[in-house]
C-alpha positions in Angstrom: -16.2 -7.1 -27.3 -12.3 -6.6 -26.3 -13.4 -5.7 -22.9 -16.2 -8.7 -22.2 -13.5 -11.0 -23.1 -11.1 -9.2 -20.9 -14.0 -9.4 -18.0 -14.6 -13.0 -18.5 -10.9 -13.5 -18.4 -10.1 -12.0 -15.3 -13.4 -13.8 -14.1 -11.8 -17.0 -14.7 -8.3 -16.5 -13.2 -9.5 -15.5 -10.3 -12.1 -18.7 -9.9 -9.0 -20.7 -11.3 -6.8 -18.9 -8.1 -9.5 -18.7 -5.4 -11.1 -22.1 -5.7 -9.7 -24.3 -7.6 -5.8 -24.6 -6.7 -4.1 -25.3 -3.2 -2.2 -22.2 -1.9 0.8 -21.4 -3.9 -0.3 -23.5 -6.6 -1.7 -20.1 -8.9 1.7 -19.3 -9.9 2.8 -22.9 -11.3 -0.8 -23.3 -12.9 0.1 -20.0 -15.0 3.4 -21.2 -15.7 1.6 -24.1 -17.0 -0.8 -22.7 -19.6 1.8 -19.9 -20.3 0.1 -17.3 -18.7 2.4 -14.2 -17.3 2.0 -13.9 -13.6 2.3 -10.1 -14.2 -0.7 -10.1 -16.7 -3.0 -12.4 -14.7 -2.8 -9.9 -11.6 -3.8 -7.2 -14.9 -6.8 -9.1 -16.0 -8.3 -10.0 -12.5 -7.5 -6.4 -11.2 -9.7 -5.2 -13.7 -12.6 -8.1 -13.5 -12.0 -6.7 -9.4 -12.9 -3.1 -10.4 -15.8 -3.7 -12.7 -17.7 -6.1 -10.5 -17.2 -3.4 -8.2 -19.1 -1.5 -10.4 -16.0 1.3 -10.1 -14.6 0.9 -13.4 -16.0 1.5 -16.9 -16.8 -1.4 -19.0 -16.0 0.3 -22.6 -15.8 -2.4 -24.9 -13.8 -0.2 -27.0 -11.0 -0.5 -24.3 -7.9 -3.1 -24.2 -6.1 -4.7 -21.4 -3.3 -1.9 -20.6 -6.1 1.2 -21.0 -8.2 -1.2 -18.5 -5.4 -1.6 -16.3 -4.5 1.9 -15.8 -7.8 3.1 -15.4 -8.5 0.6 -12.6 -5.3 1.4 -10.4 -5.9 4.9 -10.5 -7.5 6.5 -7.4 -11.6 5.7 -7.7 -12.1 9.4 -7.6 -9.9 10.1 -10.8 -11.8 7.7 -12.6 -14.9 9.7 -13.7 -12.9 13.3 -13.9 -12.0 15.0 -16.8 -7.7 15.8 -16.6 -5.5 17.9 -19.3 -4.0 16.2 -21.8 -0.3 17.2 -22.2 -1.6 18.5 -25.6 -4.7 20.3 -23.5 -7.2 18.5 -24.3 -9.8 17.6 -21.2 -10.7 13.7 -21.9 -12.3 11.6 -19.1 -9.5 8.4 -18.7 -11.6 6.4 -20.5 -11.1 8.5 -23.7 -7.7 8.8 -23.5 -5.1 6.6 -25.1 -2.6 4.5 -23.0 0.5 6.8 -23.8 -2.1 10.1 -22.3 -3.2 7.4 -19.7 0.3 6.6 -18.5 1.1 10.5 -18.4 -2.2 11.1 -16.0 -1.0 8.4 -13.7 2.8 10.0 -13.2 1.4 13.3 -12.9 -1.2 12.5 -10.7 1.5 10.3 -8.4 4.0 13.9 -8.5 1.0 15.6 -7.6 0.7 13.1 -4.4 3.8 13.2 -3.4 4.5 17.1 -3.5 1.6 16.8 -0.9 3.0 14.6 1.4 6.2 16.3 1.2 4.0 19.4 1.9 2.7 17.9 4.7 5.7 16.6 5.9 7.6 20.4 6.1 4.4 21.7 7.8 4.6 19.1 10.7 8.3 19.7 11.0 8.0 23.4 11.6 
């Protein structure tokens, strides 16, 4: 049920931003039902990745777990990782702490690649 509503909500913002306000009006129209601009982008990134069909619509899921699993890479999504504790969960299983912990590791792994990459073209 969480993650419907979450679905439905993101929905909504983004009709509320796309077709219903002048440009630069989104931000003041949040402001105005107390909505944080940081956690609208949250809910309509998510509504993005699930009507992409790229993102899995657990009910059992809340905002941040969403979140985290939609910005990670689309192939990352559907792969079992190592817990910390060594435990192989798929993101969706995992708890936001494990979630957050997948995302920095998989952002050193990226960036130990590029600087990888970098030293080889240098030689």
């Amino acid at each position: 049920m969480a993650g419907e509503a979450i679905f439905e909500i993101g929905r909504r913002l983004k009709h509320v931003k796309e077709n219903d306000l002048a440009h630069g009006e989104f931000g003041k129209w949040l402001a105005d039902v107390e909505i944080d601009k940081y956690e609208a982008s949250r809910y309509i990134k998510v509504y993005d990745e699930a009507s992409k069909g790229k993102l899995v619509t657990s009910a059992n899921l809340g905002l941040t777990a969403l979140h985290l699993i939609a910005t990670l890479p689309p192939e990352q999504r559907e792969q079992t990782h190592t817990t910390a504790k060594g435990e192989e969960k798929k993101p969706e299983d995992m708890t936001v702490k494990e979630l957050r912990q997948l995302k920095k590791a998989l952002k050193a792994e990226k960036e130990a690649r590029e600087r990888a990459e970098s030293q080889r073209d240098m030689e």
